[in-house]
C-alpha positions in Angstrom: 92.3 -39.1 99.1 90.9 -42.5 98.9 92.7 -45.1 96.8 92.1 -46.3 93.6 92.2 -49.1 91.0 94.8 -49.2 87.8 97.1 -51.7 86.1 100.3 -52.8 87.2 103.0 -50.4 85.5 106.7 -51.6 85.6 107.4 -48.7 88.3 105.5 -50.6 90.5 107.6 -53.7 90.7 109.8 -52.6 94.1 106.1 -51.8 96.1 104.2 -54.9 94.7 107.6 -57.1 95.9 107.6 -55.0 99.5 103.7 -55.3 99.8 103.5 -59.6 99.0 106.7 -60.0 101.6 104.6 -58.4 104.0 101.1 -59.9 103.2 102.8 -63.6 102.4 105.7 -64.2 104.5 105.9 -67.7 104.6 105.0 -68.7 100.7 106.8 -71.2 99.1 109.8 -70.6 97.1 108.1 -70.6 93.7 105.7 -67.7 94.7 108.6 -65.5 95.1 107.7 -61.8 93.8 110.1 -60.8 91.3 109.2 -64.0 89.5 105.5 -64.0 89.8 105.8 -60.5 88.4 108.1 -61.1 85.5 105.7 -64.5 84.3 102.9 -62.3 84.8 103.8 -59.4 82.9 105.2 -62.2 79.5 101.7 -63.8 80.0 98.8 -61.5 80.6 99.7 -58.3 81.7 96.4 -56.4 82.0 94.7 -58.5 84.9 97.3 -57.1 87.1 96.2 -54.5 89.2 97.4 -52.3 91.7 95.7 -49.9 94.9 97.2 -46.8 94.8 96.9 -44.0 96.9 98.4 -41.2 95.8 101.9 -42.5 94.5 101.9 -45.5 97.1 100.9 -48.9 96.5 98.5 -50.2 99.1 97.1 -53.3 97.6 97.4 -55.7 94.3 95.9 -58.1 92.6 96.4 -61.0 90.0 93.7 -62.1 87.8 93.8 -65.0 85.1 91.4 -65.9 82.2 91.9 -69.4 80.0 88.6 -68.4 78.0 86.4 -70.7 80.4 87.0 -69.3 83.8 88.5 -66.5 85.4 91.2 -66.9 88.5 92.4 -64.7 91.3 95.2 -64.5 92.9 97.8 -63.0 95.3 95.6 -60.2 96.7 97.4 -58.5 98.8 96.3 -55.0 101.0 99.3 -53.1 103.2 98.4 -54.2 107.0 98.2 -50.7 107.7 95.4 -49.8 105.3 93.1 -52.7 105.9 89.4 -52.4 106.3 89.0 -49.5 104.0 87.7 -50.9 100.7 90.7 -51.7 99.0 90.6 -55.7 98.7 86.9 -55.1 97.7 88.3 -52.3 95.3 90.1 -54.6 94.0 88.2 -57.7 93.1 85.6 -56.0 92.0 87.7 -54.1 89.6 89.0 -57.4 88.3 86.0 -59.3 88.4 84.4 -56.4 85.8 87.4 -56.8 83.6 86.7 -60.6 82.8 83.4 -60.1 82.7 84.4 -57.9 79.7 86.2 -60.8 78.8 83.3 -62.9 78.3 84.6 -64.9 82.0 81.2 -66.5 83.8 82.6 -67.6 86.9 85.4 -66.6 88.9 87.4 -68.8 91.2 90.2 -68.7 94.1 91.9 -70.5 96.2 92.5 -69.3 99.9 95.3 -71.3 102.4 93.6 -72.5 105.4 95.7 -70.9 107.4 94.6 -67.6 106.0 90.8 -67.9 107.3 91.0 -63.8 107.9 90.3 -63.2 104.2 87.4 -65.2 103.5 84.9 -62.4 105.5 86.6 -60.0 102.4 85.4 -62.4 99.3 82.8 -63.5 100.9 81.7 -59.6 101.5 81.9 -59.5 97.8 79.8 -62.2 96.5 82.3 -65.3 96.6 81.0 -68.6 98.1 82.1 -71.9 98.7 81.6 -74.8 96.3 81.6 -78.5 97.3 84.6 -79.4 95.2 87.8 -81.2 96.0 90.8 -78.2 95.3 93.7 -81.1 93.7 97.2 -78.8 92.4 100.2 -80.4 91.6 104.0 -78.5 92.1 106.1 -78.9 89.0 109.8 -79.0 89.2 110.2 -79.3 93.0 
């Protein structure tokens, strides 16, 4: 059975932490799971999705909207089910959801060191834009 696209449900908490240790091992503090999940669930809750197959998360997503521009985050596919549609699954899922929104452009930001997943966005559309990419930690 292939895997498909729904929302985040609180059940999936324990499989979405598991699944961004493995994908992100070496993220900073502040992009620790449990917390990423519990702000994202008291802010926007329905641009969280999650690749299932069957009852097994294989992949998850984060998606933000401020009514200007839509955001991506954290995608994340299980190392084990790679290069089977699921990050495409995915973003496109999400990028169909803002456009519902009324979202006209999407963005994302992607560490350097992680040059492996720029074939995947790029494979969906996603290009890069002659802009400076400034962020500032707060609280560190």
């Amino acid at each position: 059975m292939p895997a498909r696209v729904r929302r985040f449900a609180p059940r999936d908490t324990d499989a979405v932490v598991a699944l961004w240790e493995a994908c992100f091992p070496d993220d900073p503090a502040r992009n620790e799971p449990r917390g990423v999940i519990e702000r994202k669930l008291a802010r926007d809750p329905d641009l969280f999705w999650v690749a299932t197959d069957g009852d097994t998360v294989v992949g998850a997503l984060l998606g933000g909207y401020d009514g200007y521009r839509g955001w991506l985050y954290h995608l994340g596919v299980d190392p084990e089910r790679r290069r089977e549609g699921i990050a495409r699954m995915l973003v496109e899922r999400a990028i169909a959801e803002l456009e519902i929104l009324g979202c006209v452009k999407v963005n994302l930001q992607v560490r350097r060191s992680n040059e492996d997943v720029l074939a995947v966005y790029d494979a969906v559309g996603f290009e890069e834009f002659d802009a400076f990419n400034l962020g500032r930690v707060i609280g560190e």
